[in-house]
PDB file with one MODEL, atoms N, CA, C and O in Angstrom:
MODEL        1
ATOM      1  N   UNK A   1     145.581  10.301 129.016  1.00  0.00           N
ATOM      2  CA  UNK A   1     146.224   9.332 128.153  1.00  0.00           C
ATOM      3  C   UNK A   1     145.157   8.382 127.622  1.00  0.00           C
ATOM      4  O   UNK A   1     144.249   7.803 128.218  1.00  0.00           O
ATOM      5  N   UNK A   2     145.583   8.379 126.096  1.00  0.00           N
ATOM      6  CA  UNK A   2     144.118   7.079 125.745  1.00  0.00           C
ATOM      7  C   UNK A   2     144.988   6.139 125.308  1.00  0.00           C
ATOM      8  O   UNK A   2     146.210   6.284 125.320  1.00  0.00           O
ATOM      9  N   UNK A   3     144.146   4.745 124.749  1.00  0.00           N
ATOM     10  CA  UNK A   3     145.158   3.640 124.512  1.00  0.00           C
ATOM     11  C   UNK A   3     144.073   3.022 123.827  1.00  0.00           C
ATOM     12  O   UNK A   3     142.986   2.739 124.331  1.00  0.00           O
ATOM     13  N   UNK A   4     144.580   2.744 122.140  1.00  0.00           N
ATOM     14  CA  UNK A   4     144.803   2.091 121.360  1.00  0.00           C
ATOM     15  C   UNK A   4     144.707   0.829 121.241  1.00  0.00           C
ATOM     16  O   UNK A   4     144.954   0.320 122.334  1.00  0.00           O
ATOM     17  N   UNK A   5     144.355  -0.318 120.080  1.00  0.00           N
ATOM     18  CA  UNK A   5     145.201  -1.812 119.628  1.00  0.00           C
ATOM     19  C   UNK A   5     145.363  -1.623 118.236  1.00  0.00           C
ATOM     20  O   UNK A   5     144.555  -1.245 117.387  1.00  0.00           O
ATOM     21  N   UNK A   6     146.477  -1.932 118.159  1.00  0.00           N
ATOM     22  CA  UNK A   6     147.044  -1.804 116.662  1.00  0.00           C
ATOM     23  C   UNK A   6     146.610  -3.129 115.734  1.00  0.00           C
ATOM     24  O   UNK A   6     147.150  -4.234 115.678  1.00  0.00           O
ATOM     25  N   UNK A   7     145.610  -2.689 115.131  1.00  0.00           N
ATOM     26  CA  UNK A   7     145.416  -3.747 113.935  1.00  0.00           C
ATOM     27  C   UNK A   7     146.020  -4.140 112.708  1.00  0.00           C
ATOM     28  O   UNK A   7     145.936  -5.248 112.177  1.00  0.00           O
ATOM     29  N   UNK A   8     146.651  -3.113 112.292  1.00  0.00           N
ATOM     30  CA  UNK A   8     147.224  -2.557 110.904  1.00  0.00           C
ATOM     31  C   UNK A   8     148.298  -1.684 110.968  1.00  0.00           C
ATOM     32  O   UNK A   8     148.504  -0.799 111.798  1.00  0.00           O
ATOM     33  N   UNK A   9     149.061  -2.067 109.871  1.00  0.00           N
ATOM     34  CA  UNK A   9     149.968  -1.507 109.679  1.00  0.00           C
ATOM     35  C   UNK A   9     150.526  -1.346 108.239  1.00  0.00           C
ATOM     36  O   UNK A   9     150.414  -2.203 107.363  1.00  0.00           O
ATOM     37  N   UNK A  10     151.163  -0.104 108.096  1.00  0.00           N
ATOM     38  CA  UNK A  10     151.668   0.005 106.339  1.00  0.00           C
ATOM     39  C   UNK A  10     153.255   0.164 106.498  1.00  0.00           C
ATOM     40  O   UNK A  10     153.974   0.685 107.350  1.00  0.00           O
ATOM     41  N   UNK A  11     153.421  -0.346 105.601  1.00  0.00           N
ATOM     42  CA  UNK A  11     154.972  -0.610 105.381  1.00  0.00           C
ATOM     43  C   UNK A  11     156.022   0.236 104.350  1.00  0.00           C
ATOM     44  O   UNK A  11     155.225   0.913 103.699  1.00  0.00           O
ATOM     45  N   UNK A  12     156.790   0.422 104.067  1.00  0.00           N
ATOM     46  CA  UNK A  12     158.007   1.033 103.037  1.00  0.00           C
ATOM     47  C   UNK A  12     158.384  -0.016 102.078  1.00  0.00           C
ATOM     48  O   UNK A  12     158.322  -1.144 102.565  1.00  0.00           O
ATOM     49  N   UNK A  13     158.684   0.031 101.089  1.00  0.00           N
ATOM     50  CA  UNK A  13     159.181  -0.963 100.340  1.00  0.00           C
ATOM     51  C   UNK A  13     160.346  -1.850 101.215  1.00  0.00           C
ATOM     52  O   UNK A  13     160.814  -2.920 100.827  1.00  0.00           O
ATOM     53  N   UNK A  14     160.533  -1.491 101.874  1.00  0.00           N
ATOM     54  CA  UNK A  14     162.132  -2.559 102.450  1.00  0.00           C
ATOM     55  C   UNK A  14     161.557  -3.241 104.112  1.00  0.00           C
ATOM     56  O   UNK A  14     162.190  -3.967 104.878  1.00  0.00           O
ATOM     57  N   UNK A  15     160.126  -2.672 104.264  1.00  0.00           N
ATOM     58  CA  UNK A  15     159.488  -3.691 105.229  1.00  0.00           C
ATOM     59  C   UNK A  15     159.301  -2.909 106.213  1.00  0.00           C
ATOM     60  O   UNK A  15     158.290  -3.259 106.820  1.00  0.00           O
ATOM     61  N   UNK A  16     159.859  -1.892 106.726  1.00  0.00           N
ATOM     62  CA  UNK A  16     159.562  -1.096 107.842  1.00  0.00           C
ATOM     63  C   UNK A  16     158.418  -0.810 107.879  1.00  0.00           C
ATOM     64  O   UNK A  16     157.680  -0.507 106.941  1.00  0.00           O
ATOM     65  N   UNK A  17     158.106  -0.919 109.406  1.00  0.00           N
ATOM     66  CA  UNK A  17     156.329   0.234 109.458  1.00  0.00           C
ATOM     67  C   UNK A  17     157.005   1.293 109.333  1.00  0.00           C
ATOM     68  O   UNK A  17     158.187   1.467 109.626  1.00  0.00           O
ATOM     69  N   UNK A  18     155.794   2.477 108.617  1.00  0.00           N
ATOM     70  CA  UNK A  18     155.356   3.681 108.887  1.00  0.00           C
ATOM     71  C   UNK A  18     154.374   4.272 108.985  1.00  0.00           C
ATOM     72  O   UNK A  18     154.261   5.471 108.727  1.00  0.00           O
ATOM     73  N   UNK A  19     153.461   3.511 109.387  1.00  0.00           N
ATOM     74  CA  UNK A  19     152.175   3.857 110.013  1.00  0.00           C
ATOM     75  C   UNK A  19     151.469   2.715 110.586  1.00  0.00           C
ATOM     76  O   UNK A  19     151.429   1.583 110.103  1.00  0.00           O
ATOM     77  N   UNK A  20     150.927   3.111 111.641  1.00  0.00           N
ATOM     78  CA  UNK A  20     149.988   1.795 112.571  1.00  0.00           C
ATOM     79  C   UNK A  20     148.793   2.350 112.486  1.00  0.00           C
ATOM     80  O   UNK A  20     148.605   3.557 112.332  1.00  0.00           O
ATOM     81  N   UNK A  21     147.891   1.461 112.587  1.00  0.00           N
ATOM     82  CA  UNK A  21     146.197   1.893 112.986  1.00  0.00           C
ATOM     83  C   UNK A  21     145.070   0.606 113.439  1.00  0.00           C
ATOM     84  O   UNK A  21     145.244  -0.601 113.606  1.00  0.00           O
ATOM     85  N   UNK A  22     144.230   1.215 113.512  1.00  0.00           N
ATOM     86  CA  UNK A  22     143.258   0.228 114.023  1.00  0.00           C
ATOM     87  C   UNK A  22     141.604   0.703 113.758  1.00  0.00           C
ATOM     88  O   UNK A  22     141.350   1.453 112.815  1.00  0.00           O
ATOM     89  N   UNK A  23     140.880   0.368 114.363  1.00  0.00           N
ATOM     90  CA  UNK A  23     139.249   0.492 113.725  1.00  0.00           C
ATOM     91  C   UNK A  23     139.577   2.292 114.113  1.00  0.00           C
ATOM     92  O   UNK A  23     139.991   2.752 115.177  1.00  0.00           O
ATOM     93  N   UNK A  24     139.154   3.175 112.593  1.00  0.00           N
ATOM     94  CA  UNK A  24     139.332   4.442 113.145  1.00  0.00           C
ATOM     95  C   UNK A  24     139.871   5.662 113.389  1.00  0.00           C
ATOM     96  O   UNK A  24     139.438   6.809 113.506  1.00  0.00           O
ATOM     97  N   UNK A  25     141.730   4.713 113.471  1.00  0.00           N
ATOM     98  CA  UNK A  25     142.219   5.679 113.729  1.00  0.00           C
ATOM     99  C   UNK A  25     143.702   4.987 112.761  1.00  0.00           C
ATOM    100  O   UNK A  25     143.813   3.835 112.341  1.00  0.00           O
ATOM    101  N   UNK A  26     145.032   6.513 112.572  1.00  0.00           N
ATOM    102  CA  UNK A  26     146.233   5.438 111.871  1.00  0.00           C
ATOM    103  C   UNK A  26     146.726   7.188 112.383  1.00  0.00           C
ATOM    104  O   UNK A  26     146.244   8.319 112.305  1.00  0.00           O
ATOM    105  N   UNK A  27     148.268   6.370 113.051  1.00  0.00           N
ATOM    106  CA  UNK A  27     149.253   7.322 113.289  1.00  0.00           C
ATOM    107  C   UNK A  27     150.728   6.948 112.716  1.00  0.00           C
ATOM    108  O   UNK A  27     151.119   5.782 112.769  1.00  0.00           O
ATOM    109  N   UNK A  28     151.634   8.116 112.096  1.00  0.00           N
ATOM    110  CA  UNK A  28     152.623   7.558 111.847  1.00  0.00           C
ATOM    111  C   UNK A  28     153.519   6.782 112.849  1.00  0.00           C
ATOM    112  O   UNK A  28     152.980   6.501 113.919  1.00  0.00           O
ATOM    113  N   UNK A  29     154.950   6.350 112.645  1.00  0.00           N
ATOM    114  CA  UNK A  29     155.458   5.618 113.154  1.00  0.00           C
ATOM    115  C   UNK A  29     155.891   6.422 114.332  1.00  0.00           C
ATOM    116  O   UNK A  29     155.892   6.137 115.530  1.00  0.00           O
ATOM    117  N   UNK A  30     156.339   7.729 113.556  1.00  0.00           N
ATOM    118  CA  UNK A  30     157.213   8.441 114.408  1.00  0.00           C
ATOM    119  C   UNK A  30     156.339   9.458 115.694  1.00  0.00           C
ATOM    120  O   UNK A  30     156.600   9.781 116.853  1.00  0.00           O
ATOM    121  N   UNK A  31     155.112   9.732 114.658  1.00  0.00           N
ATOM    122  CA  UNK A  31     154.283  10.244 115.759  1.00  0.00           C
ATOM    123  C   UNK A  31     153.539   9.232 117.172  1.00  0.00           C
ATOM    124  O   UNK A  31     152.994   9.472 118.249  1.00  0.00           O
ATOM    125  N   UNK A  32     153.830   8.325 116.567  1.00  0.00           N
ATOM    126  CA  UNK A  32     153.139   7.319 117.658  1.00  0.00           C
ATOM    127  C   UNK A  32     154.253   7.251 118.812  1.00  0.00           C
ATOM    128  O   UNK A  32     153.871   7.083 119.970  1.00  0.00           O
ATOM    129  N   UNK A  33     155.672   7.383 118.518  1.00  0.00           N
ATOM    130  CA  UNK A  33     156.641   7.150 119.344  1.00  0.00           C
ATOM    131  C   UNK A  33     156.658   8.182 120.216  1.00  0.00           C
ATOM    132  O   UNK A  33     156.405   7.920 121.392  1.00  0.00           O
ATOM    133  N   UNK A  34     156.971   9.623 119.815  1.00  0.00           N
ATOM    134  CA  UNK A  34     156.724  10.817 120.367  1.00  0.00           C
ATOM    135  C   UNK A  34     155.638  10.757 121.036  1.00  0.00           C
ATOM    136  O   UNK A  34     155.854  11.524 121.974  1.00  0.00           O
ATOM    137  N   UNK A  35     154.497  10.295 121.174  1.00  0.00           N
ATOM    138  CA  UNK A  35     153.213  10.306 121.566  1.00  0.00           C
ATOM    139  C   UNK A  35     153.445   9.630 123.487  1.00  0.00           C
ATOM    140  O   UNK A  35     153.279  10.202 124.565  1.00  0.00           O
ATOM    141  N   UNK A  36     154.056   7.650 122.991  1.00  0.00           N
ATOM    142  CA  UNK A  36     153.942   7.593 123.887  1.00  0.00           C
ATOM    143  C   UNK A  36     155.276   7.539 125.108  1.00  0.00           C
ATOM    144  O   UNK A  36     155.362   7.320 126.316  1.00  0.00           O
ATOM    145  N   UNK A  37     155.974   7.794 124.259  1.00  0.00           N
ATOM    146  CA  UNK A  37     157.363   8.805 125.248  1.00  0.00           C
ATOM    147  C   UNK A  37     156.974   9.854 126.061  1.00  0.00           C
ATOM    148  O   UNK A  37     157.342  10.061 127.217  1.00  0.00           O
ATOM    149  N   UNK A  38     156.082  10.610 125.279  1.00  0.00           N
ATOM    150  CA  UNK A  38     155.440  11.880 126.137  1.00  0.00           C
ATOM    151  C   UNK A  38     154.694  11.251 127.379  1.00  0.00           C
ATOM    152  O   UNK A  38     155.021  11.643 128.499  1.00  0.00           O
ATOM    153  N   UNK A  39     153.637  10.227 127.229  1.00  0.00           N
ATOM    154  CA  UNK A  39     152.410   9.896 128.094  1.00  0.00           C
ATOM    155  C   UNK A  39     151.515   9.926 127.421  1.00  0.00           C
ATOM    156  O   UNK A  39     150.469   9.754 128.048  1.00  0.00           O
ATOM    157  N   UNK A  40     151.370  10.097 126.182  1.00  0.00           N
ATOM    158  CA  UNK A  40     150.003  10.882 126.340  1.00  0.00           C
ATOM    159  C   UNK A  40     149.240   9.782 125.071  1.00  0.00           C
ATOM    160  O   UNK A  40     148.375  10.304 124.368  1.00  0.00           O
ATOM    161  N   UNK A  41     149.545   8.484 124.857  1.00  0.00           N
ATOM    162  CA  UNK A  41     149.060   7.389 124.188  1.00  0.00           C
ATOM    163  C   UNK A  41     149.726   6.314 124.809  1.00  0.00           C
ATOM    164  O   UNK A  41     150.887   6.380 125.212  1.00  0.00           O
ATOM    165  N   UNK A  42     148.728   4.960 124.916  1.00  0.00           N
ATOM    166  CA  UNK A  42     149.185   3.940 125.287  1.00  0.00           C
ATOM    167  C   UNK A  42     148.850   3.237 124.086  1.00  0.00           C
ATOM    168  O   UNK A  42     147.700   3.368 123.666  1.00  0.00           O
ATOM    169  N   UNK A  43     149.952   2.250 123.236  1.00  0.00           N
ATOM    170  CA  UNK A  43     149.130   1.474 122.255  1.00  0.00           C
ATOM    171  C   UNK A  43     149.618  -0.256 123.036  1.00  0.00           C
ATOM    172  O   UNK A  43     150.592  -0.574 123.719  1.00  0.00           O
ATOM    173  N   UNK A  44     148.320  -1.129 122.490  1.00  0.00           N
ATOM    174  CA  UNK A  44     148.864  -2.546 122.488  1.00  0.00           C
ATOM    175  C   UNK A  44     148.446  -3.529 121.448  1.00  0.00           C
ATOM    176  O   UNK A  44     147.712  -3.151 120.535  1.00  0.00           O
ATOM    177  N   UNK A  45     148.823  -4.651 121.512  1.00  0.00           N
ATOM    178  CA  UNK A  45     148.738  -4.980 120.113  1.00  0.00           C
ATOM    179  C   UNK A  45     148.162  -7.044 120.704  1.00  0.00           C
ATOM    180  O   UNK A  45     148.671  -7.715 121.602  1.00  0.00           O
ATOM    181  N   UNK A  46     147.020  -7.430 119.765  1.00  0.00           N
ATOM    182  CA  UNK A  46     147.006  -8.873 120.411  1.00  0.00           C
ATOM    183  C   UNK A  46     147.542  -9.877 119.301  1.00  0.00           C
ATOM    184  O   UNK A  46     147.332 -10.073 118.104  1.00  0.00           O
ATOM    185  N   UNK A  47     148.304 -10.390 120.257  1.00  0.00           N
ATOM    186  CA  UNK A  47     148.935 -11.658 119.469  1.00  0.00           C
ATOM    187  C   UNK A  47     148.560 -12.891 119.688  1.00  0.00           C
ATOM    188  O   UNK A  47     148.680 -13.241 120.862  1.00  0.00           O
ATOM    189  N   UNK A  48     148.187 -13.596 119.030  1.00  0.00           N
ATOM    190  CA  UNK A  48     147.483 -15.224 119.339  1.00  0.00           C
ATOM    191  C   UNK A  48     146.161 -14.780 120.038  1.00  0.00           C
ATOM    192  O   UNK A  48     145.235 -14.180 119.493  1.00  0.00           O
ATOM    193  N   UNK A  49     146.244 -15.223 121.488  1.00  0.00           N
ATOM    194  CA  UNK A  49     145.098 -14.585 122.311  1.00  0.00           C
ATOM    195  C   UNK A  49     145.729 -14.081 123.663  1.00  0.00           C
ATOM    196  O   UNK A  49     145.315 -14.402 124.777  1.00  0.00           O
ATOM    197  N   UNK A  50     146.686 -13.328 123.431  1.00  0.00           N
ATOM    198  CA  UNK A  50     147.302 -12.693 124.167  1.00  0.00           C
ATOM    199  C   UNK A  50     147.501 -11.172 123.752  1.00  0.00           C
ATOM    200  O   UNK A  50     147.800 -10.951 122.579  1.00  0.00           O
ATOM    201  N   UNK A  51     147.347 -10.045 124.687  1.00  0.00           N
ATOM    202  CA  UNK A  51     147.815  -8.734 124.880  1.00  0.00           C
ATOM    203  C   UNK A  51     148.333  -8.202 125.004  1.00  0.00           C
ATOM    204  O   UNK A  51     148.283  -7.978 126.213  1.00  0.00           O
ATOM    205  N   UNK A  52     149.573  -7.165 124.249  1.00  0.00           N
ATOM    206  CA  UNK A  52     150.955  -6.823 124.668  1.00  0.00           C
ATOM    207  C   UNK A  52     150.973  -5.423 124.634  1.00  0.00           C
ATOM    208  O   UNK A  52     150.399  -4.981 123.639  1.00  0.00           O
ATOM    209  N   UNK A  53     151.454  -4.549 125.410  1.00  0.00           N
ATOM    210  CA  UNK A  53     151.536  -3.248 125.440  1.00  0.00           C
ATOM    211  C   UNK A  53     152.543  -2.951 124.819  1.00  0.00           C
ATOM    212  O   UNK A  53     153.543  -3.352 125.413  1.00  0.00           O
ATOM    213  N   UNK A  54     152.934  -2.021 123.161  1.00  0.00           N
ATOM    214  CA  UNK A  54     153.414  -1.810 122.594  1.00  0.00           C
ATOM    215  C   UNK A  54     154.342  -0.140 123.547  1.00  0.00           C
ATOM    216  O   UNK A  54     153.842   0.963 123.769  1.00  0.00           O
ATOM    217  N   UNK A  55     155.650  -0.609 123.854  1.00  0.00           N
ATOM    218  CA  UNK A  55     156.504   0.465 123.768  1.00  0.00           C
ATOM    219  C   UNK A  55     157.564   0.830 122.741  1.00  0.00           C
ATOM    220  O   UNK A  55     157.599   0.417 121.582  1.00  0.00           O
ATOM    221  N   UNK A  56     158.653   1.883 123.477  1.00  0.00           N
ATOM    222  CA  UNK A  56     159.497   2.553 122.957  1.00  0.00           C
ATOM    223  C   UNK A  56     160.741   1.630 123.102  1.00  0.00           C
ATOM    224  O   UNK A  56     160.882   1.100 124.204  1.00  0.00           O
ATOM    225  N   UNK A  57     161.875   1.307 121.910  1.00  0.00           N
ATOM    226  CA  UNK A  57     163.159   0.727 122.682  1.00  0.00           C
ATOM    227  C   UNK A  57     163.874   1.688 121.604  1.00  0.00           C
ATOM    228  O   UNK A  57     163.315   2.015 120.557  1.00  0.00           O
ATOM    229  N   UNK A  58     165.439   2.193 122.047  1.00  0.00           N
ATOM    230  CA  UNK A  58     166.331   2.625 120.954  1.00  0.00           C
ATOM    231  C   UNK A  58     165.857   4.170 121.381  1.00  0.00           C
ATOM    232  O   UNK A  58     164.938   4.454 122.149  1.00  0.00           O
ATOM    233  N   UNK A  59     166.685   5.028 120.714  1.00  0.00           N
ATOM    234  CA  UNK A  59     166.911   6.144 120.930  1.00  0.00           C
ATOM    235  C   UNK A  59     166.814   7.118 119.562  1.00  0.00           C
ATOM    236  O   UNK A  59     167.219   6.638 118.503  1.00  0.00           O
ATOM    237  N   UNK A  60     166.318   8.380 119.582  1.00  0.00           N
ATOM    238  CA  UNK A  60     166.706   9.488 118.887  1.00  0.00           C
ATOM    239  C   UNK A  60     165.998   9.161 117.420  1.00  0.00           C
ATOM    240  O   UNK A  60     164.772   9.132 117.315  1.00  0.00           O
ATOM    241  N   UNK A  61     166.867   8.924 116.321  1.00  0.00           N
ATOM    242  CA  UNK A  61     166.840   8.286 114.909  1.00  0.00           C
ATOM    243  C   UNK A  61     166.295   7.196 114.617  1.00  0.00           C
ATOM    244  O   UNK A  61     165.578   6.927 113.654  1.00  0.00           O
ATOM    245  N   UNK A  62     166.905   6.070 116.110  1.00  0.00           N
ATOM    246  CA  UNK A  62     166.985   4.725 115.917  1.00  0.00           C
ATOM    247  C   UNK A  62     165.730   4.117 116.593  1.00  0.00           C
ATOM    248  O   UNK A  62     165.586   2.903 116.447  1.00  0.00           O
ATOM    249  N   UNK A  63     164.885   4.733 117.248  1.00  0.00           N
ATOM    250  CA  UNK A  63     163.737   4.418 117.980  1.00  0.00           C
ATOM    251  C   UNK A  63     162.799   3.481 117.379  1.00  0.00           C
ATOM    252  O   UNK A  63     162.595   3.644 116.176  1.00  0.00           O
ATOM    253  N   UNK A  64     162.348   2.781 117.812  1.00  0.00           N
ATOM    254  CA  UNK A  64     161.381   1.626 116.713  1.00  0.00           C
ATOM    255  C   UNK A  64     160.459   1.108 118.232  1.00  0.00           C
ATOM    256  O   UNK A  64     160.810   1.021 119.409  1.00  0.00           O
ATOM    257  N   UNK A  65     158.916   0.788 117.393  1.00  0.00           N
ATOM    258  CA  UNK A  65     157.983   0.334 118.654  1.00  0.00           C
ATOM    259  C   UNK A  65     158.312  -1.067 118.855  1.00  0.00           C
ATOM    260  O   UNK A  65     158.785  -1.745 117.943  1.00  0.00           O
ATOM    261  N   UNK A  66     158.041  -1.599 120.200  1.00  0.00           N
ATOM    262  CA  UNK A  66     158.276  -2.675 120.646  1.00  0.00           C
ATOM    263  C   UNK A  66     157.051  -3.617 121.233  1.00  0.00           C
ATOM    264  O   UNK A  66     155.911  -3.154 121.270  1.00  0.00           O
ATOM    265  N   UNK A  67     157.301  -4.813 121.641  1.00  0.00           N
ATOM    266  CA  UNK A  67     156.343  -5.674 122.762  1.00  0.00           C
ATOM    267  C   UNK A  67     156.972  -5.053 123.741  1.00  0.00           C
ATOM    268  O   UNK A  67     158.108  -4.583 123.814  1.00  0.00           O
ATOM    269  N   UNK A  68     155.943  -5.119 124.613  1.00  0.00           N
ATOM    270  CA  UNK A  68     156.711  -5.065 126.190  1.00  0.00           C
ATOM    271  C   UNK A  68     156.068  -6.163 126.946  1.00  0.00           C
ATOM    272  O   UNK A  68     154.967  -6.546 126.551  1.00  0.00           O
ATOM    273  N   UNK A  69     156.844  -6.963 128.431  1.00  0.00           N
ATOM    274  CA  UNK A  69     158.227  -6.155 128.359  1.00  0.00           C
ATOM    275  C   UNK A  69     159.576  -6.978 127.607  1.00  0.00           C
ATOM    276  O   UNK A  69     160.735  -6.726 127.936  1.00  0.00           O
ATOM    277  N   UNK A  70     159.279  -7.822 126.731  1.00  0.00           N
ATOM    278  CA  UNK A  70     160.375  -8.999 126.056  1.00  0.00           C
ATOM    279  C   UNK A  70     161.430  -7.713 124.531  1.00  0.00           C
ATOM    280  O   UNK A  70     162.464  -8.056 123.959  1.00  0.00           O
ATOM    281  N   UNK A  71     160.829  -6.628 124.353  1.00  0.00           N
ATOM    282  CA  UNK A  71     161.596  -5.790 123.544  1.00  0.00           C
ATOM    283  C   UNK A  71     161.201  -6.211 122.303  1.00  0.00           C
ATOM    284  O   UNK A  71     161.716  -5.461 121.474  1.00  0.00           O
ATOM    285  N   UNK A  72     160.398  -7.221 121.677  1.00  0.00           N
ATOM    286  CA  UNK A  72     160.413  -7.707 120.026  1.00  0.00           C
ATOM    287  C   UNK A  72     160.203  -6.314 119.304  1.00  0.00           C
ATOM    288  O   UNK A  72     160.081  -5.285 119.970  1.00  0.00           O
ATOM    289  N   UNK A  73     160.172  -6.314 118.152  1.00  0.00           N
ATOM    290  CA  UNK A  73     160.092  -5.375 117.441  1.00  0.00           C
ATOM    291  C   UNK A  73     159.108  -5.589 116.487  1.00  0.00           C
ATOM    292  O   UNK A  73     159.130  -6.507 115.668  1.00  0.00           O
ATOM    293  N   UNK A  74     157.995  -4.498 116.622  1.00  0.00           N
ATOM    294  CA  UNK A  74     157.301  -4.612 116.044  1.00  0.00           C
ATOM    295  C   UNK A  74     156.884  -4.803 114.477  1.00  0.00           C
ATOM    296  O   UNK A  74     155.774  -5.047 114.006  1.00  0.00           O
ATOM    297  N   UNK A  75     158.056  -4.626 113.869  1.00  0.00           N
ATOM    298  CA  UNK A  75     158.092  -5.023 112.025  1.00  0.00           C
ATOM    299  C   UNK A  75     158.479  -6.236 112.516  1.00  0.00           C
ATOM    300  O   UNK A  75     159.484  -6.355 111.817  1.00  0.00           O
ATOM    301  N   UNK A  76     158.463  -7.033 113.048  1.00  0.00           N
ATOM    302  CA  UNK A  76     158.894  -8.806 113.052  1.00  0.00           C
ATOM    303  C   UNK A  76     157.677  -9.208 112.584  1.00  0.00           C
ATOM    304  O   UNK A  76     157.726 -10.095 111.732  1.00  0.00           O
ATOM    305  N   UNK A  77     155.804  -8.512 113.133  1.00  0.00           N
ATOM    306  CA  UNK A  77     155.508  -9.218 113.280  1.00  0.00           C
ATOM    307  C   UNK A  77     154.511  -9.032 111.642  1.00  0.00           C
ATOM    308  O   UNK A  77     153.695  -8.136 111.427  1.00  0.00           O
ATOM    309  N   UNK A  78     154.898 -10.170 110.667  1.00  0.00           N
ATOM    310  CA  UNK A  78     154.497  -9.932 109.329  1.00  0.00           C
ATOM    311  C   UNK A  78     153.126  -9.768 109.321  1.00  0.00           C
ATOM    312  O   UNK A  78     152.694  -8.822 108.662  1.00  0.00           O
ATOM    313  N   UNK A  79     152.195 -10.617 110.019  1.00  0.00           N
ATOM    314  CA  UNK A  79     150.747 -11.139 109.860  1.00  0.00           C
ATOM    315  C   UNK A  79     149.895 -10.010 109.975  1.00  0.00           C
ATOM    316  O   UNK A  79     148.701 -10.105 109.695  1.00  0.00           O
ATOM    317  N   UNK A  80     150.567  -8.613 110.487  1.00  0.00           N
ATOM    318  CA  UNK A  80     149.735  -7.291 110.532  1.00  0.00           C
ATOM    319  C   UNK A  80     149.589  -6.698 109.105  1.00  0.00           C
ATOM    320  O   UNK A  80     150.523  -6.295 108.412  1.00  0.00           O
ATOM    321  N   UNK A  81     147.671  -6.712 108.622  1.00  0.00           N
ATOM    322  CA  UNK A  81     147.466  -6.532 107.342  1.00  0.00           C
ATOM    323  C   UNK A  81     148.083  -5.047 107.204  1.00  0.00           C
ATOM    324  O   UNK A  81     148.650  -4.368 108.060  1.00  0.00           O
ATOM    325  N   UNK A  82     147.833  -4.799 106.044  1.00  0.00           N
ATOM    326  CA  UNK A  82     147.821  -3.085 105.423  1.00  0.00           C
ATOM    327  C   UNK A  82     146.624  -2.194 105.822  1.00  0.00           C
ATOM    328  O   UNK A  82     145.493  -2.467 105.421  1.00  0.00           O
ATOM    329  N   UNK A  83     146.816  -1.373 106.430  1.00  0.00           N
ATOM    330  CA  UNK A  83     145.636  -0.556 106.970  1.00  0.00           C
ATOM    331  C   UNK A  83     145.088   0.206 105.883  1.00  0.00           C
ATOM    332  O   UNK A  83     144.123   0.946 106.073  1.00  0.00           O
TER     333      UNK A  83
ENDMDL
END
């Protein structure tokens, strides 16, 4: 398992991510989810000067990445440029 920090992110016209990345590397939304549902990616993401391990919340269709362990959702957080 390797692990990631998400610097960047690209969006849809209506605000959703669909793709994250960082120095290097950019995975879609959905592949990143599948990824670390499986095990086999850890991503985290720093906020202020703090470190958050980005998981899975929601199911199937509805799945979207999260903070852990408080659940935020990761399109809340605007200040992530365009990769």
């Amino acid at each position: 398992m390797s692990g990631f920090q998400i610097t960047c992110a690209n969006r849809s016209t209506s605000g959703t991510i669909v793709r994250v990345g960082g120095q290097g590397w950019s995975l879609g939304v959905h592949e990143a989810i599948v990824k670390i549902m499986t095990g086999q990616l850890r991503l985290n993401i720093l906020v202020g000067n703090k470190s958050f391990d980005v998981g899975v919340r929601g199911e199937a269709n509805n799945a979207y990445l999260a903070l852990e362990p408080d659940g935020q959702a990761l399109h809340d957080f605007a200040e992530l440029p365009s990769c």
